[in-house]
N, CA, C and O atoms as a DFTB+ gen file, in Angstrom:
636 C
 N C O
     1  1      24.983       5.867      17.978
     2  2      25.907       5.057      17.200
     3  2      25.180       3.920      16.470
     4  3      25.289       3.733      15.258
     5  1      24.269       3.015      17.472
     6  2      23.429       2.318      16.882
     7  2      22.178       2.764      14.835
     8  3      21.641       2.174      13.897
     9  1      22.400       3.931      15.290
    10  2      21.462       4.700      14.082
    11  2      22.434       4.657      12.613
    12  3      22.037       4.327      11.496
    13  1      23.756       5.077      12.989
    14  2      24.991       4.674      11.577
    15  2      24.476       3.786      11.229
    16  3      23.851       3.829      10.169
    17  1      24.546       2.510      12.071
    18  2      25.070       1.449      11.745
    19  2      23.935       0.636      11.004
    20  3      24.164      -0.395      10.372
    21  1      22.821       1.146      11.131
    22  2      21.461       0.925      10.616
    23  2      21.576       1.743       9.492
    24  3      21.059       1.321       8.457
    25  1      22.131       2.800       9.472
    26  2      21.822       3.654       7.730
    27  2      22.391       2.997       7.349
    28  3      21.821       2.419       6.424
    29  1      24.050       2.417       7.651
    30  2      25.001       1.798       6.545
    31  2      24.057       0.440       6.113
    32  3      23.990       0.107       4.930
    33  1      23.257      -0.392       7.295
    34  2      22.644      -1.800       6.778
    35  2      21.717      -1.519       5.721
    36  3      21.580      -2.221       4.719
    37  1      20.998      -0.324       6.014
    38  2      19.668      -0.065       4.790
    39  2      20.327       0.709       3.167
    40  3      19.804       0.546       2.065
    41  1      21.828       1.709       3.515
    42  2      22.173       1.623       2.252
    43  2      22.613       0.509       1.591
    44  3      22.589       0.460       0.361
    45  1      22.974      -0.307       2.207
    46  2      23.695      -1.675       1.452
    47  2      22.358      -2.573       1.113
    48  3      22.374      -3.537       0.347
    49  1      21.297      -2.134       1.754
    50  2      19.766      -3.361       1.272
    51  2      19.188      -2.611       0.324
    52  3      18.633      -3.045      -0.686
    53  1      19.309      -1.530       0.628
    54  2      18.693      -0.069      -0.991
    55  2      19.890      -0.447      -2.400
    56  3      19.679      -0.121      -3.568
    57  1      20.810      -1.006      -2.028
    58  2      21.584      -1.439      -3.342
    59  2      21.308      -2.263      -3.664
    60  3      20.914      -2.336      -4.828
    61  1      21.350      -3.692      -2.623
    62  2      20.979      -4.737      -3.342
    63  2      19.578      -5.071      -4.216
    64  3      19.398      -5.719      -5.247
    65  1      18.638      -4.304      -3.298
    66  2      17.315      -4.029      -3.852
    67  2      17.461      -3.314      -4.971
    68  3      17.010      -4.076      -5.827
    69  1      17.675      -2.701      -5.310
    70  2      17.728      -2.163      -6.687
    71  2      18.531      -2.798      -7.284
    72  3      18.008      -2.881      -8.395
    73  1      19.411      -3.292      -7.330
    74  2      19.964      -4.065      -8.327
    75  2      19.343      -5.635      -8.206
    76  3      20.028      -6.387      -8.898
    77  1      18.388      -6.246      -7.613
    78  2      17.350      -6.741      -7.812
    79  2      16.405      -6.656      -7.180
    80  3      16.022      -7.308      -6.209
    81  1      15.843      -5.567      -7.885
    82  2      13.931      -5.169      -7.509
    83  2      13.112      -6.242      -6.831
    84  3      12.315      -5.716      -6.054
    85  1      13.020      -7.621      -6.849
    86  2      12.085      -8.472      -6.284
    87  2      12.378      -9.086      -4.997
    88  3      11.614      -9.893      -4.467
    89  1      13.481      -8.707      -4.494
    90  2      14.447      -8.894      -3.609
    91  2      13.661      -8.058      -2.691
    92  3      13.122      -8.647      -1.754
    93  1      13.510      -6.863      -2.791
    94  2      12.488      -6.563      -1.570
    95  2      10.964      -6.215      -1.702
    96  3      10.302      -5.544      -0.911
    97  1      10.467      -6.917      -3.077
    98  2       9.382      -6.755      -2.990
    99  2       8.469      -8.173      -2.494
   100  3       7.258      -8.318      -2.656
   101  1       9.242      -8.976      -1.970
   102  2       9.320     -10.407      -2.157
   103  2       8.784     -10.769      -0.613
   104  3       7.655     -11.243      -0.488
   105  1       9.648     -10.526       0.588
   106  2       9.598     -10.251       2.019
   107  2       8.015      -9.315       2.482
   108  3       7.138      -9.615       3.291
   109  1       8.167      -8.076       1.542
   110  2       7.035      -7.421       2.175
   111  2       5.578      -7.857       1.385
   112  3       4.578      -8.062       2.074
   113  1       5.530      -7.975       0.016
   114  2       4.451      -9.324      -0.207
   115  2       4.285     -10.410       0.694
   116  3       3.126     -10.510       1.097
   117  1       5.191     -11.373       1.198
   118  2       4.919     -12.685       2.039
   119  2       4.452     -12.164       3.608
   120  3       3.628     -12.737       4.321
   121  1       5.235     -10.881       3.950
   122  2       4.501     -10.583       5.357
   123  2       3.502      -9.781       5.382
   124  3       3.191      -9.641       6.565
   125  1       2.528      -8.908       4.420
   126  2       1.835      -8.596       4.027
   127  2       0.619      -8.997       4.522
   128  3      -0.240      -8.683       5.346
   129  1       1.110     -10.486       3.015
   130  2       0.071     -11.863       2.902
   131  2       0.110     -12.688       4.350
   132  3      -0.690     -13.588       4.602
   133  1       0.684     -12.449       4.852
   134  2       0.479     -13.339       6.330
   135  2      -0.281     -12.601       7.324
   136  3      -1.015     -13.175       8.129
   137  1      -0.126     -11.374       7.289
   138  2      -1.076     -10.667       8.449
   139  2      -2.332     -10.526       7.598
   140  3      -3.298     -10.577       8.360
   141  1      -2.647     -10.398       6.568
   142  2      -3.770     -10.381       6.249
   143  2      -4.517     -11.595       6.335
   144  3      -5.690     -11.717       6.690
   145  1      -3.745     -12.446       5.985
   146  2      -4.474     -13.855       6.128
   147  2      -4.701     -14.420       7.986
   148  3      -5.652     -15.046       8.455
   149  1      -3.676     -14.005       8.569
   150  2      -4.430     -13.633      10.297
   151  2      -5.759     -13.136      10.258
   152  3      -6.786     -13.689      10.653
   153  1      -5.614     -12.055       9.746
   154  2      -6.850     -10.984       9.853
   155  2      -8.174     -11.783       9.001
   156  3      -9.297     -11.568       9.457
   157  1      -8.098     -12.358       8.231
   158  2      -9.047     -13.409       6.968
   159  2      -9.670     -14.178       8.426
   160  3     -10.838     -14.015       8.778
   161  1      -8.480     -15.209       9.349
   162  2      -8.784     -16.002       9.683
   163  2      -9.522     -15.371      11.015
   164  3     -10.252     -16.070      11.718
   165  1      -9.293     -14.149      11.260
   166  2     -10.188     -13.536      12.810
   167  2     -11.746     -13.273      12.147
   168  3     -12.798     -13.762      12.558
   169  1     -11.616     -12.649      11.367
   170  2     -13.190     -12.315      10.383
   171  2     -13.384     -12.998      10.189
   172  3     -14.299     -12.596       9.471
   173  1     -13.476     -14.668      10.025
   174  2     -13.693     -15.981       9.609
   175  2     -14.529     -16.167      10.928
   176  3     -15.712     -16.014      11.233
   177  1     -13.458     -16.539      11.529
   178  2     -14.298     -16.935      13.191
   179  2     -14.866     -15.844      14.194
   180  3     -15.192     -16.094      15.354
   181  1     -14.919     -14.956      13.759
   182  2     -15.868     -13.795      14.508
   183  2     -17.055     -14.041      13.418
   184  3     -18.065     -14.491      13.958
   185  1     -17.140     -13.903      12.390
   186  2     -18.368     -14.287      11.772
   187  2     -19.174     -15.368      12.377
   188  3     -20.316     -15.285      12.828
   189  1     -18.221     -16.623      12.299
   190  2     -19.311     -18.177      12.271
   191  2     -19.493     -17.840      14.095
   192  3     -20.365     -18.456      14.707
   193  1     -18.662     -16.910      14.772
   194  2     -18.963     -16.940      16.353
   195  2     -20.550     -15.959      16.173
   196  3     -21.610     -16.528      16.433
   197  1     -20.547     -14.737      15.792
   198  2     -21.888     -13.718      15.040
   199  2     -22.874     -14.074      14.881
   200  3     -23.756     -13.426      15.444
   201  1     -23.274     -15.209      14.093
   202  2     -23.917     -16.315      13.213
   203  2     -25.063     -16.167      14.477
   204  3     -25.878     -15.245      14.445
   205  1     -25.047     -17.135      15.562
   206  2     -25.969     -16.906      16.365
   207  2     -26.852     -15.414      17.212
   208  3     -27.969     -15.275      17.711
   209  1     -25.723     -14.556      17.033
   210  2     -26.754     -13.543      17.726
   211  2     -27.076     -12.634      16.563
   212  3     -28.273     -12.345      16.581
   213  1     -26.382     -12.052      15.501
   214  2     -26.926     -11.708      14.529
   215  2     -26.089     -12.026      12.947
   216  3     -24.967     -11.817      12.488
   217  1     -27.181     -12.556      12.544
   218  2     -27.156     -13.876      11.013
   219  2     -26.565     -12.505      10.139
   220  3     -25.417     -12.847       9.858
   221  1     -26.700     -11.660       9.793
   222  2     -26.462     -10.541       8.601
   223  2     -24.739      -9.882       8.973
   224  3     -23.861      -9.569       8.169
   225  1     -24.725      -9.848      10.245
   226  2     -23.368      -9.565      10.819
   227  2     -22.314     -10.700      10.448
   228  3     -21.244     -10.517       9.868
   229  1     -22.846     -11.942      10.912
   230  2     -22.636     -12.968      10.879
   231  2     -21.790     -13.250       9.577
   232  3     -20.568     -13.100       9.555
   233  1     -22.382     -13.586       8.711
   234  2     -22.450     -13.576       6.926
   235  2     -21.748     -12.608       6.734
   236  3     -20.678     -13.086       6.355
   237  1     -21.646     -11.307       6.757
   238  2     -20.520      -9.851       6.526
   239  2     -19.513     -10.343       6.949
   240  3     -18.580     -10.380       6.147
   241  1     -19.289     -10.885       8.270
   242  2     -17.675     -11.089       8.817
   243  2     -17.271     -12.674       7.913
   244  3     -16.103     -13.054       7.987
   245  1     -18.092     -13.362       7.248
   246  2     -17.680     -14.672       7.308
   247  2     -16.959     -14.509       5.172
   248  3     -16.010     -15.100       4.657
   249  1     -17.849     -13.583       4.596
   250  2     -17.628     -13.239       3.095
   251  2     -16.081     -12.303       3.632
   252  3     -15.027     -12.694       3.130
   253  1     -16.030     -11.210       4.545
   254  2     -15.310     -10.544       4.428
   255  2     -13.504     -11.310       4.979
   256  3     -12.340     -10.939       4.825
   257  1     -14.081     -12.332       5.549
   258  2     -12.633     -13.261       5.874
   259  2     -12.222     -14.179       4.810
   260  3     -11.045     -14.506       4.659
   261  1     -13.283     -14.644       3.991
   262  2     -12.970     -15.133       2.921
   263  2     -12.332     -14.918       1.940
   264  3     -11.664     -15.728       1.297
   265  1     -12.588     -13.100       1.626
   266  2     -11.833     -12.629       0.870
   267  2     -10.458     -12.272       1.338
   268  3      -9.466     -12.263       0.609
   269  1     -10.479     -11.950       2.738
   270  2      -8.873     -11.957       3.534
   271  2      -8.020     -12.794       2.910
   272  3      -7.024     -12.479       2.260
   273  1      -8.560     -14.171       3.189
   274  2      -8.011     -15.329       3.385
   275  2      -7.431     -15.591       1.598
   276  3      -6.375     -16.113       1.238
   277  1      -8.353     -15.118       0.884
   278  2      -7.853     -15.054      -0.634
   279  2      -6.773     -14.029      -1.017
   280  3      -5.865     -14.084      -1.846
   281  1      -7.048     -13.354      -0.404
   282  2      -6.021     -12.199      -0.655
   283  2      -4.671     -12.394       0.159
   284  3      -3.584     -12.066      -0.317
   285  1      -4.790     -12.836       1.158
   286  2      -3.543     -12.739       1.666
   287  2      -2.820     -14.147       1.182
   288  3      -1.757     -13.977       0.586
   289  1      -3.264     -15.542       1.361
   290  2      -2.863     -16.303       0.656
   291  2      -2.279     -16.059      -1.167
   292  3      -1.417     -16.747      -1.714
   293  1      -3.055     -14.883      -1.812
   294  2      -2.645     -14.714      -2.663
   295  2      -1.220     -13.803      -2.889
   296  3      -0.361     -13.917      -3.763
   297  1      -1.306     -12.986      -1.904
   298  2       0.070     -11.825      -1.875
   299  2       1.494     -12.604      -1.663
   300  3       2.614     -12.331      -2.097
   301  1       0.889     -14.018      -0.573
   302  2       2.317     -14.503       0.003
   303  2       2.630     -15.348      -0.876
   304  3       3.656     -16.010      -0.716
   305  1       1.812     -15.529      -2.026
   306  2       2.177     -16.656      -2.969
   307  2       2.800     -15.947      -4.653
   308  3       3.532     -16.497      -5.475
   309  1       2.161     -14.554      -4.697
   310  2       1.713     -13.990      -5.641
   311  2       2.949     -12.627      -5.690
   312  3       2.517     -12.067      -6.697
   313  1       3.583     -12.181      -5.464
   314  2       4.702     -10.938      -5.421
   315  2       3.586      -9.759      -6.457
   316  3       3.185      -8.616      -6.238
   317  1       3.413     -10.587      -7.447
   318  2       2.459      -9.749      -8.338
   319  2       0.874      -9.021      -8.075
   320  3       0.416      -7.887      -8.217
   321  1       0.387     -10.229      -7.658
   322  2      -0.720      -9.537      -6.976
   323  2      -0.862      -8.681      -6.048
   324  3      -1.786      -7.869      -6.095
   325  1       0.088      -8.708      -4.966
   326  2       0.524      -7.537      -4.224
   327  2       0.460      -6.241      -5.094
   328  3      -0.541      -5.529      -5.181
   329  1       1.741      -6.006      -5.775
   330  2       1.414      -4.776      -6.499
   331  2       0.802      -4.402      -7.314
   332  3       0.807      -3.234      -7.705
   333  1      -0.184      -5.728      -7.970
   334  2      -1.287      -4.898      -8.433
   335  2      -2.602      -4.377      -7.586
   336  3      -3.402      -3.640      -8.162
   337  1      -2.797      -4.723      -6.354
   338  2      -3.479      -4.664      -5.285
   339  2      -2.956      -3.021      -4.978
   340  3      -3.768      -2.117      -4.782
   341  1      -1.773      -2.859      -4.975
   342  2      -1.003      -1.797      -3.765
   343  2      -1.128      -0.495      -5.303
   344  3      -1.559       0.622      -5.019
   345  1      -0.665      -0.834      -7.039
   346  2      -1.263      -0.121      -7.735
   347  2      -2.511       0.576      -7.506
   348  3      -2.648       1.768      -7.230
   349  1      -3.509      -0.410      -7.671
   350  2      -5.064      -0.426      -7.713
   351  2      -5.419       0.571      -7.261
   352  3      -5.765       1.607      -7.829
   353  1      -5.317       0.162      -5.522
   354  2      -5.501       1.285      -4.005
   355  2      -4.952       2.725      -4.182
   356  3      -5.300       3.737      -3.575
   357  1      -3.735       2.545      -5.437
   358  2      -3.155       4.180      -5.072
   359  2      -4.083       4.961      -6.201
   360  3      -4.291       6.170      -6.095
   361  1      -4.645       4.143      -7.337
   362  2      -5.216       4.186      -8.878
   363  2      -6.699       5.013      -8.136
   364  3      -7.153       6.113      -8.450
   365  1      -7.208       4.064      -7.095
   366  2      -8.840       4.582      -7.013
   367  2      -8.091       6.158      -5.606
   368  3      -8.690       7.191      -5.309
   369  1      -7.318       5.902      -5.323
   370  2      -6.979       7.257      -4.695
   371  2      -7.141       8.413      -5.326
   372  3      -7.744       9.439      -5.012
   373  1      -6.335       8.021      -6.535
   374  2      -6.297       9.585      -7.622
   375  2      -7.158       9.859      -8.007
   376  3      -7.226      11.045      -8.329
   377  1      -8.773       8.711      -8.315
   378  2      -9.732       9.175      -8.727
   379  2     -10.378       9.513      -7.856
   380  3     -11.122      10.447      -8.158
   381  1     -10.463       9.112      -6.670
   382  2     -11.191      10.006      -5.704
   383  2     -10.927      11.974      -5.026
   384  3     -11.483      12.842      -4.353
   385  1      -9.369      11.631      -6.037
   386  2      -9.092      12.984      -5.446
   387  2      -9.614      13.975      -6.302
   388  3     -10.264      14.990      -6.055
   389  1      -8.978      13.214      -7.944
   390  2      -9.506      14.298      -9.290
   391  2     -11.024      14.472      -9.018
   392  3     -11.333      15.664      -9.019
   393  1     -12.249      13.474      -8.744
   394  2     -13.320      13.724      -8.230
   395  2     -13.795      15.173      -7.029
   396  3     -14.612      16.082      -7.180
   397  1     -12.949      14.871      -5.976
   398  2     -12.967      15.859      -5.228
   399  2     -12.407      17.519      -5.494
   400  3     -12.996      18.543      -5.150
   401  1     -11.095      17.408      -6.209
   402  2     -10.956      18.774      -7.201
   403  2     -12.027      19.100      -7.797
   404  3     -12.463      20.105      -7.234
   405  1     -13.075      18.607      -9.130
   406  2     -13.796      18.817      -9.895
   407  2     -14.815      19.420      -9.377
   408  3     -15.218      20.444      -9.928
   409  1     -15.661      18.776      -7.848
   410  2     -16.449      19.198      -6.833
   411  2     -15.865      20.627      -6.724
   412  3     -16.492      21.673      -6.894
   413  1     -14.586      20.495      -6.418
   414  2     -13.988      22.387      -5.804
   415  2     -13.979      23.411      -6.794
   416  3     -14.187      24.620      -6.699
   417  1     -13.658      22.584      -7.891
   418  2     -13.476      23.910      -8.803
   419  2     -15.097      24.490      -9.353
   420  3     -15.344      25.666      -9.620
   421  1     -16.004      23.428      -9.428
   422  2     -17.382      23.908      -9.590
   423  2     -18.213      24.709      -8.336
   424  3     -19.246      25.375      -8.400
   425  1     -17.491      24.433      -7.364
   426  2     -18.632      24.833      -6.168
   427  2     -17.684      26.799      -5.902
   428  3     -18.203      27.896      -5.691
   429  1     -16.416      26.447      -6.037
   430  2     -15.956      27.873      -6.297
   431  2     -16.469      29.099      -5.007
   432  3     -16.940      30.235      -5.069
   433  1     -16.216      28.488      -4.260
   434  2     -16.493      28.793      -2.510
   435  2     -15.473      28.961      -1.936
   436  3     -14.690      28.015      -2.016
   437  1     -15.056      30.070      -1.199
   438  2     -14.215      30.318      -0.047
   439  2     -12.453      29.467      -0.642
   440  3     -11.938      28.703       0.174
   441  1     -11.787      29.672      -1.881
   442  2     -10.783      29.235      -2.139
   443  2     -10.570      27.934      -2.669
   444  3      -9.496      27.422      -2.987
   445  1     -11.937      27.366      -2.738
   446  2     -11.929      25.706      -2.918
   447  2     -11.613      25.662      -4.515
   448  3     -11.216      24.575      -4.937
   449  1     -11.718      26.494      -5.242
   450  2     -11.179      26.867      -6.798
   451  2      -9.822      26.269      -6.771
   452  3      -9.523      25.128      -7.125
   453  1      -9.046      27.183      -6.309
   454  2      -7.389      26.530      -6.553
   455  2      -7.081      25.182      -5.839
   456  3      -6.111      24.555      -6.264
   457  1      -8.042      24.480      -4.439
   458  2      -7.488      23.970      -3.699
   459  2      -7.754      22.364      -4.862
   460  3      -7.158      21.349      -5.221
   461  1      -9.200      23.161      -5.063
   462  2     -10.037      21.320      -6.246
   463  2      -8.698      21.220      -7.516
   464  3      -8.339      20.144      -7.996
   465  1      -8.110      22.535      -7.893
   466  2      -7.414      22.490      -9.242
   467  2      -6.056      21.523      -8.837
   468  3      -5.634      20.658      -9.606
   469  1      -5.449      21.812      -7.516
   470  2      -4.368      21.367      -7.184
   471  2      -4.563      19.583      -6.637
   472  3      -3.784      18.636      -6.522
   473  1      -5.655      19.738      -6.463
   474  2      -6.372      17.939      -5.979
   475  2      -6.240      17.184      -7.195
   476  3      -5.654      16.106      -7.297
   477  1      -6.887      17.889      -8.212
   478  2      -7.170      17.213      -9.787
   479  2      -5.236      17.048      -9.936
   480  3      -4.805      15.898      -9.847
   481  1      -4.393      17.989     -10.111
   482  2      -3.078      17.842     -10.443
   483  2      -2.665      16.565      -9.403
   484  3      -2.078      15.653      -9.986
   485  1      -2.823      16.420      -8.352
   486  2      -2.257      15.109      -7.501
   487  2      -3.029      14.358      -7.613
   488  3      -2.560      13.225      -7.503
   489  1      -4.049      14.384      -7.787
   490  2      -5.389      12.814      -8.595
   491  2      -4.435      12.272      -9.781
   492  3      -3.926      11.152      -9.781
   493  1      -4.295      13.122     -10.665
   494  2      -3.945      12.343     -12.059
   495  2      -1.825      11.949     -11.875
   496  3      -1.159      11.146     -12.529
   497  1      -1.439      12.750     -10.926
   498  2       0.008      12.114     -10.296
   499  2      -0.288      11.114      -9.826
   500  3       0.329      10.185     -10.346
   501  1      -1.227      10.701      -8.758
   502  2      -1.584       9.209      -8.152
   503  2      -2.025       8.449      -9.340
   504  3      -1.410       7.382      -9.362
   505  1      -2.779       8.553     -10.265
   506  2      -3.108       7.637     -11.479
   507  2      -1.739       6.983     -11.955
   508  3      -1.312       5.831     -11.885
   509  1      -1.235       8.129     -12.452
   510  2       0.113       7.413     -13.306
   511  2       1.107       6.799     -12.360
   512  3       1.984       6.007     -12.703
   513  1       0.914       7.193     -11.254
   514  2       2.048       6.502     -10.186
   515  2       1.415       5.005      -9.956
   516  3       2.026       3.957      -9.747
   517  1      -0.329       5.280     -10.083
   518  2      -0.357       3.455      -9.704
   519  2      -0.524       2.842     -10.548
   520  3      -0.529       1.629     -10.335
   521  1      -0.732       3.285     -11.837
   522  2      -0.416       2.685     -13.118
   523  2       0.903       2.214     -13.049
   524  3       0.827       0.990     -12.940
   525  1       2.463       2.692     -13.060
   526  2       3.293       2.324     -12.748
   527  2       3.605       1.100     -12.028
   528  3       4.210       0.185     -12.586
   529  1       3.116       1.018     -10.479
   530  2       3.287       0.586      -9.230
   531  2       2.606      -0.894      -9.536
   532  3       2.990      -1.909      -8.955
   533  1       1.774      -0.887     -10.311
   534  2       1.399      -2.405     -10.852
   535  2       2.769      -3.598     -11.451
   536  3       2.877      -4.795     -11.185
   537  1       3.355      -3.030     -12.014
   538  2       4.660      -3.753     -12.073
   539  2       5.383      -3.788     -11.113
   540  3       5.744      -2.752     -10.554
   541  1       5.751      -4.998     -10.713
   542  2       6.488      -5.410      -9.564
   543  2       7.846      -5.312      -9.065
   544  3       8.394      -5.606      -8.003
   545  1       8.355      -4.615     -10.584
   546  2       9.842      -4.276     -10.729
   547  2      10.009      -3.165      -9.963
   548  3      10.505      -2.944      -8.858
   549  1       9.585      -2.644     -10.639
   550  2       8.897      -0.801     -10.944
   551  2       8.688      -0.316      -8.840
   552  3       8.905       0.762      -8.288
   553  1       8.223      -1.602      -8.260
   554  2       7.458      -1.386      -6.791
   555  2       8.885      -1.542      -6.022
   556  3       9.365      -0.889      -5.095
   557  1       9.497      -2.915      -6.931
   558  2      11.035      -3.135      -5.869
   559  2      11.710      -2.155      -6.321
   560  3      12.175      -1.793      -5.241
   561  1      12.147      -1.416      -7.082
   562  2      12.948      -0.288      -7.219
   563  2      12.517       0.632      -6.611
   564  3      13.518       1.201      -6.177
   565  1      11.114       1.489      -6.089
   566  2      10.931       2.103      -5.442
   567  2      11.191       1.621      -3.596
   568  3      11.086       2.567      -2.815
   569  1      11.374       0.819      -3.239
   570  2      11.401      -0.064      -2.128
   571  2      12.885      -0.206      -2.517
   572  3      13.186      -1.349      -2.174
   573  1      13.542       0.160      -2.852
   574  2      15.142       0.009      -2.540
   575  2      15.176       1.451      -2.092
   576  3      15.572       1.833      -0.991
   577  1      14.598       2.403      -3.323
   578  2      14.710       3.852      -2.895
   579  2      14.700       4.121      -1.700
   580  3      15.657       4.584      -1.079
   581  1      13.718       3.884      -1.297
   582  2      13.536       4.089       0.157
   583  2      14.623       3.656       1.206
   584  3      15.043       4.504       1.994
   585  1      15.019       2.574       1.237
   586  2      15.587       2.103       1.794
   587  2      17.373       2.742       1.235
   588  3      18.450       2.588       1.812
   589  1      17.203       3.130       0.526
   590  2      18.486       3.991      -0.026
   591  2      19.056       5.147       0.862
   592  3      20.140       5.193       1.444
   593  1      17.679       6.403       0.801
   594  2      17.030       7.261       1.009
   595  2      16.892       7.307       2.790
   596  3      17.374       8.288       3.357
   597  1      16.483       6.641       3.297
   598  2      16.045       5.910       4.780
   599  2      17.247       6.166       5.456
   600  3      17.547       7.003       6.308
   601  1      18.221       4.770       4.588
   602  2      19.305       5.139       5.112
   603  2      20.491       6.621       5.309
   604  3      21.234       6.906       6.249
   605  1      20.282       7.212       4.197
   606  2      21.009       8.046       3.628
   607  2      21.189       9.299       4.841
   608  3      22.158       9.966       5.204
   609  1      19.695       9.246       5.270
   610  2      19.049      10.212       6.809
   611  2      19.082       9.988       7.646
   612  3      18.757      10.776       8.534
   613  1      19.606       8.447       7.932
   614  2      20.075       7.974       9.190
   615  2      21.202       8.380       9.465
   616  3      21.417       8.882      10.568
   617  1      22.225       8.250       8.478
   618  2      23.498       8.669       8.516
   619  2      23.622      10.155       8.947
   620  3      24.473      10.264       9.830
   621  1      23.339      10.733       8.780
   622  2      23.125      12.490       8.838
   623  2      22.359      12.947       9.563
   624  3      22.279      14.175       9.569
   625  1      21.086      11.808      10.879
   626  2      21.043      13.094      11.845
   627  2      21.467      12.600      12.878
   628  3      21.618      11.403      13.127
   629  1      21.794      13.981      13.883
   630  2      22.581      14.031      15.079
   631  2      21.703      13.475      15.676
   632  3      20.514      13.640      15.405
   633  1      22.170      12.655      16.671
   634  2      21.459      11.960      17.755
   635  2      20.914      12.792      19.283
   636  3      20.322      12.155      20.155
C-alpha cells in the first residue's frame, strides 16, 4: 500500500517538475554539490595526512580535493554547471563508444563487425543526448520524466 502512495507522490513531483524543469534540477545539483564537496574535503585531508609518508601521493590527493572542492561548491551554487558537467560525462561516453565501434568494425573478428557498428550508432545517440543534457531545462524535464515514469510503475506492480 505504502508503494501507491509513493507512485501517486512522484506522479504529482513528475508534474510539477515538468512544468518547472529547475524545480528538480535544483535539489539534485545542491546534493550532488554537497557530497562531492565531502569527498573534496576527505581527498584534501588524506592528502596533507600522505604528505609525510609519500610526497607524490600526497600532492595527487591534495590537487584532486581541490578540484572536488571546486566542483562541488560549484554544482551547489551553479544548477548549470551541474548539467554541463553531467552533459560533458555522457558527451566523452559516446566518444569512447563510437571509438570502440570503429576498433570493431576494422578488426572484423568473431562478430565484432556488427557489434563496433551498433556501438558507433549508441556513441553518436550519447553525443546528441549530452549535447542536449547541457541545458538545464532540457535535464529538469528529463528528471520529471522519470519521476513521471517511476511513478507510473509504482502504481502498477503487484506487491
Amino acid at each position: 500500500m505504502e508503494r501507491k502512495y509513493f507512485g501517486l507522490l512522484f506522479i504529482v513531483l513528475g508534474f510539477i517538475v515538468l512544468a518547472f524543469p529547475l524545480l528538480g534540477l535544483i535539489p539534485l545539483s545542491i546534493i550532488t554539490g554537497f557530497i562531492v564537496t565531502i569527498l573534496g574535503t576527505g581527498l584534501l585531508l588524506g592528502g596533507i595526512a600522505q604528505l609525510r609518508e609519500n610526497t607524490s601521493i600526497g600532492i595527487l590527493g591534495i590537487i584532486l580535493g581541490i578540484i572536488a572542492l571546486i566542483l562541488g561548491f560549484g554544482f551547489m551554487f551553479s544548477p548549470s554547471l551541474f548539467s554541463w558537467v553531467a552533459g560533458f560525462i555522457i558527451w566523452i561516453v559516446g566518444l569512447f563508444l563510437i571509438i570502440e565501434g570503429i576498433i570493431g568494425v576494422f578488426l572484423n573478428a568473431g562478430g565484432f563487425k556488427w557489434k563496433g557498428v551498433i556501438s558507433i550508432i549508441v556513441g553518436i545517440i550519447y553525443i546528441i543526448i549530452g549535447n542536449f543534457i547541457k541545458d538545464p531545462v532540457i535535464l529538469g524535464i528529463l528528471i520529471g520524466l522519470w519521476l513521471l515514469i517511476s511513478g507510473i510503475i509504482m502504481l502498477f506492480i503487484k506487491e
